[in-house]
C-alpha positions in Angstrom: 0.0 0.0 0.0 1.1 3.5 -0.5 2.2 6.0 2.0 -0.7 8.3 0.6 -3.0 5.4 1.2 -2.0 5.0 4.3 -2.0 8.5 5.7 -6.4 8.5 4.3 -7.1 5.1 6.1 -5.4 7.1 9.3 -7.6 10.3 8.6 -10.5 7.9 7.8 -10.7 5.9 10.8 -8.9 9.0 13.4 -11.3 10.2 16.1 -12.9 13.1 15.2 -13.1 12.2 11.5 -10.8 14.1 9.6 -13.3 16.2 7.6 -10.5 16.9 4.6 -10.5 13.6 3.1 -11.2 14.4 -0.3 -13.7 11.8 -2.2 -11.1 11.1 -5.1 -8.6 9.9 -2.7 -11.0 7.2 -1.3 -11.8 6.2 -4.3 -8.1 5.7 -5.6 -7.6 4.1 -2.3 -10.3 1.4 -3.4 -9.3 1.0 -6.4 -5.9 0.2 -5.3 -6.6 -2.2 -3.1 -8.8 -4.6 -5.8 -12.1 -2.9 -5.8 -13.9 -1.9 -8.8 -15.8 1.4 -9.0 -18.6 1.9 -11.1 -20.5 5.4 -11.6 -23.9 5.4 -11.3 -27.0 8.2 -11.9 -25.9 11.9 -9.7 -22.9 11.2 -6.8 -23.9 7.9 -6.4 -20.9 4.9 -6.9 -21.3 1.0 -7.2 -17.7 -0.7 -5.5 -16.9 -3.9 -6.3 -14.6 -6.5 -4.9 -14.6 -10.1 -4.4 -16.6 -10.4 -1.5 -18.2 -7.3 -1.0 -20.5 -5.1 -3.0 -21.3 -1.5 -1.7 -23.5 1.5 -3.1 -22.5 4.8 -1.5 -23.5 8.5 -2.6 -20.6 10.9 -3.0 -19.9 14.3 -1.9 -22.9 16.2 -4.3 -21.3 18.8 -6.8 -22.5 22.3 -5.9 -23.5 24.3 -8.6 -23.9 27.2 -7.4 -21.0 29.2 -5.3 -21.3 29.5 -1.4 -20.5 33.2 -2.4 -23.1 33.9 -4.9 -25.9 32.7 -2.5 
């Protein structure tokens, strides 16, 4: 596993939960570790792995800026 990969699982499972764990980063930690990701309709993602199959919703794109409103 890769240092990087390492230093998310850390902020992933640190008490509080570090809240700047970006959503790409989790995913390339799944990937790396034998999962498959599949997109599905709005922030939603399909992983896959051998054992395991897991539906999550992502961090929802904001369209608007926090400024604007």
């Amino acid at each position: 596993m890769k240092r990087k990969h390492q230093k998310i699982l850390e902020a992933i499972f640190a008490h509080p939960v570090s809240a700047n764990v970006q959503w790409r980063d989790i995913e390339a930690l799944l990937a790396d570790l034998g999962a498959v990701i599949s997109e599905r309709e709005g922030s939603c993602v399909a992983l896959y792995s051998l054992v395991r199959y897991g539906y999550f919703i992502g961090p929802i794109p904001r369209l608007i800026p926090i400024r604007a409103l």
